[in-house]
C-alpha positions in Angstrom: 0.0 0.0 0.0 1.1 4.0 -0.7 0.1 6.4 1.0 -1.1 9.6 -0.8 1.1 12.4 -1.0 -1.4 14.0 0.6 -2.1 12.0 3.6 1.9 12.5 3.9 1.8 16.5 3.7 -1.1 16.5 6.2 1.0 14.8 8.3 4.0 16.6 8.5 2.1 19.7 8.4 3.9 22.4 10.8 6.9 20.3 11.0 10.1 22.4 10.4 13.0 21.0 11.7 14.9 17.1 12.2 13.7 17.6 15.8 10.2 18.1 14.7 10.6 15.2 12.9 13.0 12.7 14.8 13.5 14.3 17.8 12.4 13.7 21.7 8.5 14.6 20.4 8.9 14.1 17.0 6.5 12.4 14.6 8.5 9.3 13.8 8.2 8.5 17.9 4.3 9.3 17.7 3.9 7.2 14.6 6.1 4.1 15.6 4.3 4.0 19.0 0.8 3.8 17.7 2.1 1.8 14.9 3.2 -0.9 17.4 0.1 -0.8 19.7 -1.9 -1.5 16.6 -0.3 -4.2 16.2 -0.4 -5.5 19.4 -3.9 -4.7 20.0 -4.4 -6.5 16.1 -2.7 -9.8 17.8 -4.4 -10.1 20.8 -7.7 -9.2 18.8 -7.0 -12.3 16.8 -6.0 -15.1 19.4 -8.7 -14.3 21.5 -11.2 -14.0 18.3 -9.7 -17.5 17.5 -9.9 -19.2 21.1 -13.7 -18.2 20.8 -13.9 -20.2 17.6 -12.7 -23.6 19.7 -15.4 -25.7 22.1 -14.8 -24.5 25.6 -12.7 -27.8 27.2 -15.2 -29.4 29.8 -14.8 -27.9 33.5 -14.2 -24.3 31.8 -16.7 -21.3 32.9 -15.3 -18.8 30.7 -13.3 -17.8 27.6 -10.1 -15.8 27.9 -10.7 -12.1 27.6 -9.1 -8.8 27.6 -7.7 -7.8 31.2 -6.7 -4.3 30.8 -2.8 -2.6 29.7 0.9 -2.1 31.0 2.9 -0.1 30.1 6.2 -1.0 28.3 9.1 1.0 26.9 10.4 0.4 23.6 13.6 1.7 22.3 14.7 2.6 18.5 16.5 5.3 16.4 14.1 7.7 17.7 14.9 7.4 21.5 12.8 5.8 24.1 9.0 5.7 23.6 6.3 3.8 26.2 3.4 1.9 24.4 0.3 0.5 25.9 -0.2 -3.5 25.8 -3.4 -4.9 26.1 -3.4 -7.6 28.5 -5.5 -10.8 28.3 -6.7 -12.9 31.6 -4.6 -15.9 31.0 -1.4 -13.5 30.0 -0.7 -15.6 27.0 0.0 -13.1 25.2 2.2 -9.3 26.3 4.8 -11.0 27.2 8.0 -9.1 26.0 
């Protein structure tokens, strides 16, 4: 997929400088971050979507669900940025 050149200038609208850009609050920090908590949020939305496609095993009350977020801190060429994990009740998945 490309994004539209226009999609692109919206983003970086205002943006002057590197710092703007890749610095401390820059956009490539804001974009990776909620890049990768889509993604996480994507994957946990999927194994729990496909645990509720299996029979419940006999003795079970009730399906794994979502169980609220930690925090993490990820590190890259930007800096340091923290993301948001969703967590699920059996914590079979988040662990980093």
């Amino acid at each position: 997929m490309t994004f539209q050149p226009e999609l692109l200038d919206e983003l970086l609208k205002g943006y002057q400088t590197p710092e703007d850009l890749i610095g401390e609050g820059g956009i490539l920090k804001q974009l990776t971050t909620a890049l990768v908590e889509r993604c996480l949020n994507a994957e946990l939305k999927t194994h729990l979507e496909e645990q509720d496609s299996e029979p419940l095993p006999s003795g079970k009350a009730s399906r794994n669900r979502r169980n609220g977020h930690s925090k993490k801190t990820i590190k890259g060429e930007f800096g340091a940025a923290q993301i948001s994990i969703s967590r699920d009740r059996k914590g079979e998945l988040g662990r980093c």
